[in-house]
N, C-alpha and C positions, 0 to 999 in steps of 0.2 A: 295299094299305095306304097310308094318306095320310101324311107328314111326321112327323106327331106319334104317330102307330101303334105298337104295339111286340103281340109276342103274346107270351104267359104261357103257362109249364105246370102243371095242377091236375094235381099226383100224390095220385091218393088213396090212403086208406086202406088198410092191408093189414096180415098178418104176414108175417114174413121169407118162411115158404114159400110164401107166395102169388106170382100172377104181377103182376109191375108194371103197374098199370091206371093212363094219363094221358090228359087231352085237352087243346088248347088253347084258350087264349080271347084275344081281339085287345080292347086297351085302349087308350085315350089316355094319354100317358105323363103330361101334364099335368095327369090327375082321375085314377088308376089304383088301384086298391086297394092296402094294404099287400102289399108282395113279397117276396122275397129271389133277389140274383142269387150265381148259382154261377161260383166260380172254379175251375179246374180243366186236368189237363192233358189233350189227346184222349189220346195215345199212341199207340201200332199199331194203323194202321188193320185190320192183317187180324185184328186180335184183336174180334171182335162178340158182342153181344147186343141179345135181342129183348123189346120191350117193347110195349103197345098201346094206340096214340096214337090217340081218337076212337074205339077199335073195332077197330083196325086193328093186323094184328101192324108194326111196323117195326125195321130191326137199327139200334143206334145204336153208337158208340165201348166198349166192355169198363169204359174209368175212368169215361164217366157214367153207363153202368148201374148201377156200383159207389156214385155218389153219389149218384145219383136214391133206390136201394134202401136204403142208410144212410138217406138224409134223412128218408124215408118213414116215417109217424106211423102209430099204430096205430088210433087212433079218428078222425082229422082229415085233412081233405084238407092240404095247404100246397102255395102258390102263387110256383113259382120263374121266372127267368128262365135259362136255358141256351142258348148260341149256337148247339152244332151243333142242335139241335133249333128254336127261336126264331126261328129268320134260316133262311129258304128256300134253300138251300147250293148249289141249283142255278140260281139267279136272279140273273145279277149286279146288276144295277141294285139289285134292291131289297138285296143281300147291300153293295155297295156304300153305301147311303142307310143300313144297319142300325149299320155297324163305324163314321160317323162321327157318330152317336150314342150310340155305345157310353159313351162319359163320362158321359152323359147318364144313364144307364138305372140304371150303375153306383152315382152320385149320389146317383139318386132311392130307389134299394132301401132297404126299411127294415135290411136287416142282408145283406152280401155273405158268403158261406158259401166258406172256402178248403176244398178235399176236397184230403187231402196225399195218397191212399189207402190202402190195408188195414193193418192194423198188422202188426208184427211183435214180436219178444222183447221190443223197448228201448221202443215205444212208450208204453207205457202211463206208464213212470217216470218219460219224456222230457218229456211232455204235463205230470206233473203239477208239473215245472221250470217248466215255460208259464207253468204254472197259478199257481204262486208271484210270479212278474213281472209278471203281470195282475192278479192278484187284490189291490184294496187293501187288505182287510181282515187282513190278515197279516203287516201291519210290524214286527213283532213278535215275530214267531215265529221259528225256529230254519230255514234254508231247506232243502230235503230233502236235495240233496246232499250235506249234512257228514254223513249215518252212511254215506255209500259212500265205498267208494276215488277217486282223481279220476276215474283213470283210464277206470272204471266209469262214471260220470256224463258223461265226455266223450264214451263211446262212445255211450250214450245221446241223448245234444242232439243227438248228431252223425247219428244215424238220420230226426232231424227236418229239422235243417237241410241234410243234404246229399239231402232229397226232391226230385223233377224240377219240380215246382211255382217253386221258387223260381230256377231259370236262364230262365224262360219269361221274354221281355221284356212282353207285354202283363200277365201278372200285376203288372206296376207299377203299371202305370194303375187296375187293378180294386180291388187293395187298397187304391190312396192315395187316390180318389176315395170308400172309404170312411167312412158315418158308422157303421158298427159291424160288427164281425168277429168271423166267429167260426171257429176253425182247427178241425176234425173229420179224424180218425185214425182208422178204423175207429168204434168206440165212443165213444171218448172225445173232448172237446171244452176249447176254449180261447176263451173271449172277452174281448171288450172294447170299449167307447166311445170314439170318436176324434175326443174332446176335448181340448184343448190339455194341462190339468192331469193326466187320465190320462195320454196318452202322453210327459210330461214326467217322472212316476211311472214309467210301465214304463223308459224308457230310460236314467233315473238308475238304477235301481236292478239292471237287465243290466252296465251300463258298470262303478256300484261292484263288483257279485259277480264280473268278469273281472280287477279287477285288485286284490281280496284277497288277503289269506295262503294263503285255499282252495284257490283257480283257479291261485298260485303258488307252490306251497311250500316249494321249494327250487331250486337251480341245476340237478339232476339230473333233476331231471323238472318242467319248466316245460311250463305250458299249451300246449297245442297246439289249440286245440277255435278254429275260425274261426266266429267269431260275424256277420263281416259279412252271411250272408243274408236273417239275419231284423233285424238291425238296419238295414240299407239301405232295407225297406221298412216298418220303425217309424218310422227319421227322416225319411221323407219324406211318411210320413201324419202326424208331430206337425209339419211345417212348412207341410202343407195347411190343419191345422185351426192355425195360427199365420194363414194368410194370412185363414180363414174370421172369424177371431175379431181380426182389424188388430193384431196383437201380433206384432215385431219377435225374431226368436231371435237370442241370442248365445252365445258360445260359453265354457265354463265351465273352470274346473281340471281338473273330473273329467274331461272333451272330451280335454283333455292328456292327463291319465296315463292315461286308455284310446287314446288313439293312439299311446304311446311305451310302452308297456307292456311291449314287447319290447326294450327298450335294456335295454344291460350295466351293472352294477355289482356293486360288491364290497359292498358294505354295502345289505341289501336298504331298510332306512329312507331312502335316499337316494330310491329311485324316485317319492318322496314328496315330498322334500326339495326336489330337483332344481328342481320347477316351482313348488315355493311363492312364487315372486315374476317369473312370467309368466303374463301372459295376455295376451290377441291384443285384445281390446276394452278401452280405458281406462273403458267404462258397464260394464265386466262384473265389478268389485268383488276387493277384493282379500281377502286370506285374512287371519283373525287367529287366523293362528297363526305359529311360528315354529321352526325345527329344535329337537329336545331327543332325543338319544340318551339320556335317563332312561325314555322309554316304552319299552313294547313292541311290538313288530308292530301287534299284532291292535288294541291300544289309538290306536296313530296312526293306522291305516287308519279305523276308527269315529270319532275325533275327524276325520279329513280330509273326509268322505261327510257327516258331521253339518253343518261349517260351509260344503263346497259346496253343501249343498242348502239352508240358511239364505241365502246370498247370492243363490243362484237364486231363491227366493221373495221376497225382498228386490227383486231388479231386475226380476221379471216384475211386483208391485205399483206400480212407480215407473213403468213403461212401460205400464202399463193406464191409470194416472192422469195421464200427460201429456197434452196438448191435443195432437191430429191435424191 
């Protein structure tokens, strides 16, 4: 293969109980057809399955057979990119030339496919938590975890977020280099567009639900649920597409009280209170609002998330419209 090479996998068609039928085909990365690259973990090598690649049976890793076999359409071929299979494993030169255009490849994919693998109990309720932070259409609505206990909900996210997917360091690269994801659990799926306004939507609205009345409702049982895995790799795909799109991030109120969210007090309205007249950027706007132990919880947390996210849209319009 020359420079600009890369090979694709066409998995076609099939139903579940059929056998995995792929071949590849070698493209210019530069004119290539619409693709999608898979992110994923190997895991144990001695764990295998067999699939056939051109004709040929070949054993490949246990978790991409698992995600070739999910991805796999029932009427339509689809045309993925997967490393242990894509990249000749036993060639270094070219195994070499492949991984330092791996960004590349990443980039160009019309949609990177995260495989977290199989599901299990929590999945399914977990995914549809996902599904509620991604999905813009449902600002509105009631978020699913208020008719379960927290508890129940934390063990749930906690089946997604504590998946082996998210400790891989190269999974950085793959997902932040994306312009669209989509997270696949067995069955179920998660996506989204990683444009600045989306992932400024998802990550407001993660940061406001961890530091609600919900996520802490009392001193006795304070949230425990470590949300950094999947937000480490949300904020670093919304400052990709910050850098793609020349718009400068700064950092907000709600930044605060999700970083400090674990600090003591006696009066839970303080946690609120606290940072109402800090912030780390003098462009990054101040709060108009002002301590009143007349509200309630639930009423200041919503008044707090209403006028961080006005100010946010407020300073991302003033910094589109500046001169470069």
């Amino acid at each position: 293969m020359n420079e600009e090479e890369i090979r694709l996998l066409i998995v076609h068609p099939g139903s579940p109980e059929d056998i995995v039928i792929t071949s590849l085909v070698t493209v210019n990365l530069a004119n290539c057809p619409p693709y999608e690259a898979l992110s994923y973990v190997w895991g144990d090598y001695q764990q295998r399955a067999s699939v056939k690649i051109d004709g040929y049976p070949i054993e490949i890793h246990a978790e991409l057979f698992n995600a070739i076999h999910t991805l796999r359409n029932p009427d339509s071929p689809r045309l993925i990119w997967a490393d242990a299979i894509c990249i000749d494993q036993s060639n270094s030169p070219e195994k070499s030339h492949q991984v330092h255009i791996v960004g590349r490849i990443y980039e160009t994919a019309e949609n990177v496919v995260v495989y977290l693998g199989k599901p299990s109990d929590r999945s399914e309720e977990a995914m549809q938590y996902l599904n509620f932070f991604t999905n813009p259409s449902n600002v509105s609505e009631e978020p699913p975890w208020s008719y379960s206990e927290l508890s129940m909900a934390e063990q749930n996210l906690a089946d997604i977020l504590s998946r082996p997917w998210f400790e891989r360091i190269w999974k950085v690269q793959e997902a932040t280099l994306a312009r669209h994801t989509t997270l696949v659990c067995g069955e179920h799926r998660v996506s989204w567009h990683v444009d600045l306004q989306t992932m400024r939507s998802i990550v407001f609205k993660i940061k406001a639900a961890a530091i609600s009345p919900y996520f802490s409702p009392n001193a006795s049982y304070p949230s425990t649920l470590d949300w950094s895995p999947l937000l480490d790799i949300l904020e670093t795909q919304m400052r990709q597409a910050a850098r793609r799109e020349g718009v400068t991030l700064r950092r907000n109120h709600l930044d605060l009280a999700f970083d400090f969210r674990h600090r003591k007090c006696t009066e839970r309205r303080d946690k609120y209170f606290a940072i109402f007249g800090i912030i780390e950027n003098d462009q990054g706007g101040q709060l108009a609002l002002v301590p009143d132990y007349t509200i309630g919880l639930e009423e200041l947390h919503d008044r707090f998330t209403a006028e961080t996210r006005r100010i946010s849209e407020s300073t991302s319009a003033t910094a589109m419209l500046a001169p470069t």
